[in-house]
Residue, then its C-alpha position, 0 to 999 in steps of 0.5 A: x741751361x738757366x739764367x746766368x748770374x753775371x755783374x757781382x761786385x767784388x772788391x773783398x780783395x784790395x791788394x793796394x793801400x790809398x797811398x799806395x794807388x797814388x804812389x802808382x798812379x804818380x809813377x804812371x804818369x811820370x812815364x807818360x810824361x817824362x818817359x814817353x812812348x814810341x809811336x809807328x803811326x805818323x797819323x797818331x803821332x800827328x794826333x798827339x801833337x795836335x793834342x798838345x804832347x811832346x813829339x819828337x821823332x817817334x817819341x811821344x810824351x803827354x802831359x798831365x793835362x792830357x791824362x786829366x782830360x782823357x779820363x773825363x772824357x772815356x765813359x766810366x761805365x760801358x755797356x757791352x750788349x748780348x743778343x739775348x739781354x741776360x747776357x748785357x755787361x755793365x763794365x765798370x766800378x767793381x762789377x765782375x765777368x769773366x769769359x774766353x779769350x786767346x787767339x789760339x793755334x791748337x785744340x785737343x781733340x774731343x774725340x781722340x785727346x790728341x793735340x792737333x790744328x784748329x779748323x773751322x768746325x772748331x770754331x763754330x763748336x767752341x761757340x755753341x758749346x761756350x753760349x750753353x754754358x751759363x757762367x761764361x758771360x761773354x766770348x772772346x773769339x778763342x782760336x785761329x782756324x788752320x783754313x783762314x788766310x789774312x784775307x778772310x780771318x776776321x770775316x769768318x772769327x765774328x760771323x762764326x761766333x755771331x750765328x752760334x752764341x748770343x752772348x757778346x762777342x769780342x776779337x782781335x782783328x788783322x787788317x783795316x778790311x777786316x774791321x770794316x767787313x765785320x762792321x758791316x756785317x754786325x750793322x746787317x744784323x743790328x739793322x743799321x750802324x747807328x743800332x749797331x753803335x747804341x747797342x754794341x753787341x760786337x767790340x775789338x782788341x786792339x794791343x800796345x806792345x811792351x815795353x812802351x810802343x804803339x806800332x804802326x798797324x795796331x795803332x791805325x786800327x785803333x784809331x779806326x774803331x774809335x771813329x767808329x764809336x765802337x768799344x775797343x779794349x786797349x791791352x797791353x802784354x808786359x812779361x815780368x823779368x822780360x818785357x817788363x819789371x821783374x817785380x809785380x808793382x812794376x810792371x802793374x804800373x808799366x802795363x797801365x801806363x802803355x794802356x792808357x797812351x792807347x786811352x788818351x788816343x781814342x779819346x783824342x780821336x773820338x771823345x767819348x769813345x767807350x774804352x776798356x782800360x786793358x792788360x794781359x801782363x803775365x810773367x817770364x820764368x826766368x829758369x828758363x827764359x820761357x813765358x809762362x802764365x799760371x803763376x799766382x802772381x798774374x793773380x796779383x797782378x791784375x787784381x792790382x790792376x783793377x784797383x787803378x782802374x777802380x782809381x780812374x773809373x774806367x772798366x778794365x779788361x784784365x786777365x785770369x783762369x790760365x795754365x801751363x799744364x798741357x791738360x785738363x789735369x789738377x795743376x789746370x785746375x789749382x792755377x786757373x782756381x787761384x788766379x780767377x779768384x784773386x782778380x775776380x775778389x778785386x773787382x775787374x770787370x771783364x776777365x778774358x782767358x777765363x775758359x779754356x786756355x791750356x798750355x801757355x794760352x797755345x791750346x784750347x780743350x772742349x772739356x776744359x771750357x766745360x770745368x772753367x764754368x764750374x770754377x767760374x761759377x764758383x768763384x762768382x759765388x764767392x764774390x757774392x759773399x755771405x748775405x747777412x740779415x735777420x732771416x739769413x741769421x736764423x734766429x729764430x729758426x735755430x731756436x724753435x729746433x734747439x739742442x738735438x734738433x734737425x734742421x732738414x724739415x725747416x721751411x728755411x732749408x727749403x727756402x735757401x737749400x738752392x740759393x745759398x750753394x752753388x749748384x755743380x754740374x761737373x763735380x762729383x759728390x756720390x759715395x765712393x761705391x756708386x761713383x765706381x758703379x758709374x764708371x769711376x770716371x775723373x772730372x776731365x772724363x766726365x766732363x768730356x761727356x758733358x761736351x759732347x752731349x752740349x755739342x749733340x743737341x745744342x745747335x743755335x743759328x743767331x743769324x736770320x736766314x734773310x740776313x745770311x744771304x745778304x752775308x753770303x751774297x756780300x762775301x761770297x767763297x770767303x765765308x768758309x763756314x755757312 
């Protein structure tokens, strides 16, 4: 393990023209105000009300006044903590992370490759092996284990997570319990609410769905964390051809408009609630009427996205590095690649699904966690780009080895002969012969060695024993893992 390099500003790629941003921004806004949106909490609708929109029945309209006053008030920059403070995130501008994400059923087994049930132990496995691996910067909480009910799913996503990584940690929630019982717990380990809200090192998911409705459940819990004061991301899921336009300006602008209604609503709530402005749009193949995710054009899409949200300074939640391949194979490998270096070059600041995801974000796989931080930890070194002054140039040092020269020996190779290139920990760069010595095994072998060597030695516990009682104490036989 070494420190990780995280917060890169991106940028290089800038899919949108000035005028084309004011041109979306203005259909935005026409959908909030002229559109509208459905609204299933009686609680929210009454919020907009009183906030000056336009109800009638479910139909909710904003004004632009609304809008205004909601992007002055969310913060333009949010901190999420990590236990460890190599692992903060500041969101916002054009600073780049990427991490987990998903809420997923199945994982390939370690052991047998076979497809199976996710269960507990994979939850907290998935943490430990993910708080290794430096170039994942933070931990969406990635599965839904088979044992948990709805009575105790959230308690045992975040306290499995909170023991076994330090870095931060985010999760969709499934009831107003589970959002005040992992509250409480996090305030137990931060030592007090008000520590726990001055450094969050926990946030939430909360999802509009497409197009253009905030149901009843996700709404209300919305509104419960903005009262809170803890940062929510606020994403919404519109499939192109689907849910939402067929074309990527479209449903860019659809999925930034449902989005920000959920913006507006925190910051009426709770003014000054930190927010992340949020999608995880992707697209229908139409072929086939089927929701896929490793088209180059969610590339697109959330690079586009993150260029508004660069427009109304706020940190974005954007969505990238998945694939519709049923293994850790080369299709996983070009889809992840293409559309985490698309997004990442546009400067979002906090990519989700980045590690892991497999099969249509069905599937998790141990090994592919492992080479999702290789192609992170390249993408990052090329958002980092070419540094250019008069040492890096090598003036001087091109001419004191001149014509038929070498450069092997030069003090300047030793100086830069880490820095400049990322370092692999999974690629392959022997010669044929000794690779074949070695086994001639494949990426997706090797790396599956790599998994379980982590997994075998790399055994963290973020909690103090004193604070697991009190957990313990306080949840009794719902914590299923101890």
């Amino acid at each position: 393990m070494s420190k990780p390099v995280l917060g890169l500003t991106g940028e290089e790629y800038q899919p949108l023209t000035a005028a084309e941003l004011e041109e979306m921004d203005q259909a935005v806004r026409d959908i909030l105000c002229q559109t509208g949106f459905e609204v299933n909490s009686r609680e929210a609708r009454q919020i907009f009300a009183d906030g000056g929109a336009e109800v009638e029945e479910s139909r909710v309209r904003l004004t632009n006044g609304m809008i205004d006053d909601a992007l002055k008030s969310a913060p333009s920059e949010v901190t999420l903590y990590g236990r460890d403070e190599d692992y903060d995130l500041k969101l916002g501008g054009s600073r780049v992370h990427f991490g987990t994400g998903g809420t997923v059923l199945n994982v390939l087994d370690l052991e047998s490759g076979e497809k199976r049930k996710v269960n507990v132990q994979d939850l907290k496995d998935i943490a430990r092996l993910v708080d290794y691996l430096d170039n994942i910067h933070f931990y969406v909480i990635p599965v839904y284990p088979e044992e948990c009910t709805d009575k105790n799913i959230d308690i045992n996503r975040f306290y499995s997570s909170l023991n076994n990584t330090r870095k931060h940690i985010m999760g969709g929630i499934y009831s107003s319990q589970g959002i005040s019982d992992v509250i409480d717990m996090a305030a137990k380990i931060a030592g007090d609410k008000n520590t726990l809200r001055d450094k969050p090192f926990i946030s939430f998911i909360t999802c509009v769905m497409s197009p253009l409705k905030l149901d009843r459940d996700y709404t209300n819990f919305l509104l419960q964390i903005a009262r809170e004061g803890l940062p929510v991301a606020i994403p919404a899921e519109p499939l192109a051809g689907g849910t939402g336009p067929v074309t990527v300006a479209g449903n860019v602008v659809l999925m930034t408009a449902e989005s920000l209604a959920g913006v507006v609503l925190a910051q009426l709530a709770n003014p000054g609630t930190p927010v992340l402005l949020a999608s995880t749009a992707s697209a229908m193949d139409l072929k086939q009427a089927a929701y896929i995710t490793g088209e180059v054009e969610m590339g697109l899409m959330h690079a586009g996205m993150a260029r508004l949200a660069q427009h109304y300074e706020l940190p974005l939640y954007a969505t990238a590095g998945m694939s519709d391949s049923k293994v850790p194979d080369v299709q996983a490998g070009y889809e992840k690649a293409m559309t985490s270096m698309l997004t990442g070059l546009a400067g979002a600041n906090f990519i989700h699904d980045a590690a892991g995801l497999l099969e249509f974000c069905t599937t998790v796989a141990y090994e592919q966690y492992v080479i999702d931080d290789e192609i992170i930890g390249m993408v990052m070194r090329a958002i980092r780009g070419i540094e250019v002054n008069s040492d890096t140039i090598a003036r001087e040092v091109i001419d004191r080895v001149g014509p038929g020269g070498h450069f092997l020996g030069e003090e300047h190779t030793m100086k830069y002969m880490r820095s400049e290139y990322f370092q692999p920990r999974l690629s392959d760069r022997q010669r044929r012969e000794k690779w074949q010595q070695e086994g001639g095994l494949d990426a997706s072998k090797r790396a599956k060695i790599i998994a379980r060597d982590i997994l075998a030695e790399h055994n963290p516990e973020y909690i103090e024993s004193k604070i697991k009682q009190e957990i313990k104490k306080g949840y009794g036989n719902r914590l299923l893992l101890t």
